[in-house]
N, C-alpha and C positions, 0 to 999 in steps of 0.2 A: 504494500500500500504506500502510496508516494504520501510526504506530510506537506498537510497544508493550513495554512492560517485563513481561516475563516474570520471577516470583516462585514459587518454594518456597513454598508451605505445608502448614500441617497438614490432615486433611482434616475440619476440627471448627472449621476459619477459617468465619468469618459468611461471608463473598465465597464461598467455596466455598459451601456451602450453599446461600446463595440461588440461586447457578446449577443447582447439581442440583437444587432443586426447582422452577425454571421448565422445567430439561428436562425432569423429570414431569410438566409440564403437558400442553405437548408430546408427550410417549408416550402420555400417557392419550388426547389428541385423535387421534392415529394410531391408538393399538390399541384405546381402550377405558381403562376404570379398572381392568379385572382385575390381577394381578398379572401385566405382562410381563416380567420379570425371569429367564427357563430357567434362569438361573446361581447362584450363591452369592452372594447378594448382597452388594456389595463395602462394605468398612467399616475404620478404620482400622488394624486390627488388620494389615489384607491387602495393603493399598496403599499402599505407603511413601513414593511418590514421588508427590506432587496438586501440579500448577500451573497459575497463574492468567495469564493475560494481561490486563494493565490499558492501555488506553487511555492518550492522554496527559495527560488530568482525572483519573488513579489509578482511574476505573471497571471493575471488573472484567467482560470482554467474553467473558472464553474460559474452558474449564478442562480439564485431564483428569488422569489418573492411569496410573500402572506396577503391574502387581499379577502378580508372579513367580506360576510357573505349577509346579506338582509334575512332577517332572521324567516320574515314568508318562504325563500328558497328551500331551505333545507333545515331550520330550526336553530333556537338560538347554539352559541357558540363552535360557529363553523367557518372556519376560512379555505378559500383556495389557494392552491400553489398556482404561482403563474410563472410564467418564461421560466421552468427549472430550463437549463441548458448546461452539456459539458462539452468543448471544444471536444474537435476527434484527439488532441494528442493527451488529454487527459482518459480520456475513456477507457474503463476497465482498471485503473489504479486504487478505486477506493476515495477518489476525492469528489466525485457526485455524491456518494454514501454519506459520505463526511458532512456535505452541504446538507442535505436531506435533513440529516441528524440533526443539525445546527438550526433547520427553519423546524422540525417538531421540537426541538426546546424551545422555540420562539415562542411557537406557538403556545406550548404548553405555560410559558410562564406569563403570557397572558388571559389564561386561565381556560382558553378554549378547548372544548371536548373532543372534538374531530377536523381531520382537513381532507379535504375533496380537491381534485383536480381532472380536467379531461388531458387527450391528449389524443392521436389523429392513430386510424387505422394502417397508414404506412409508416408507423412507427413500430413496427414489432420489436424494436431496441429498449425502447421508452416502455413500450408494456412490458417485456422481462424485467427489467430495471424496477419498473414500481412492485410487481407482483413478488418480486424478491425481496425486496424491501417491508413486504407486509400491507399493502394494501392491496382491499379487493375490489371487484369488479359494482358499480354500481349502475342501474339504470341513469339514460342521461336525465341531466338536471339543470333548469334555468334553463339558457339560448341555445342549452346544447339540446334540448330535446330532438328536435325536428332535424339536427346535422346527421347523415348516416354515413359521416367519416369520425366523429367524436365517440369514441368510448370512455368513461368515466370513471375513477375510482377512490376509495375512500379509506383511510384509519382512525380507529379508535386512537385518542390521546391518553395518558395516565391521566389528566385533567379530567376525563370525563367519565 
């Protein structure tokens, strides 16, 4: 497992950024350049919590974010994960894991009970990745109902 320092930031950090838009590289080669996005598109207003995993050269290798969820969605104390993303030359090291870990403490220490997140049919990577990590399969939810590229998933927090 490579070690990595996991960092707070804003989500208007240049390291952030640049990841989210290599992961739209990435989506557009999967879906296409249309807009795949079913959801509200996340921005800082929404997502308060965005962290970076930096390698041990400070390169930023990983990122994701916490974005509380209206409690009509899915019931009080639920956030989604949004933009997780690992560059490819992190992937398979242990430092997506790592981030993961780092947004369910987030999470948890904001006292919230579960986090949900979608994430796209030609992702078979991103569904081992979560399914291994311990979350399951949920019906979609919110903007994702009506996508049938959006599969869904959920864990239980110790919070909850």
């Amino acid at each position: 497992m490579t070690s990595v320092t996991i960092e707070r930031v804003a989500w208007t950090h240049p390291d952030a950024e640049r990841l989210r838009a290599a992961q739209r590289v990435e989506l557009d080669a999967r879906y296409g350049s249309d807009d795949h996005e079913p959801g509200v598109i996340p921005s800082a207003e929404d997502v308060p919590v965005f962290l970076l995993a930096r390698d041990p050269h400070g390169e930023a290798i990983v990122c994701g974010g916490l974005r509380p969820l209206d409690d009509h969605v899915l019931g009080e104390g639920v956030a989604e994960i949004k933009r997780m993303y690992a560059a490819p030359q992190a992937r398979g090291t242990g430092a997506a894991t790592a981030l993961l870990s780092a947004l369910e403490r987030a999470a948890d220490e904001l006292g919230l009970r579960r986090l949900v997140l979608e994430t796209g049919t030609a992702q078979p990577d991103a569904v081992r990745f979560y399914e291994r990590e311990g979350y399951a399969p949920i019906p979609r939810y919110g903007h994702y109902v009506q996508s049938d590229l959006s599969l869904c998933f959920a864990k239980a927090l110790a919070a909850g």
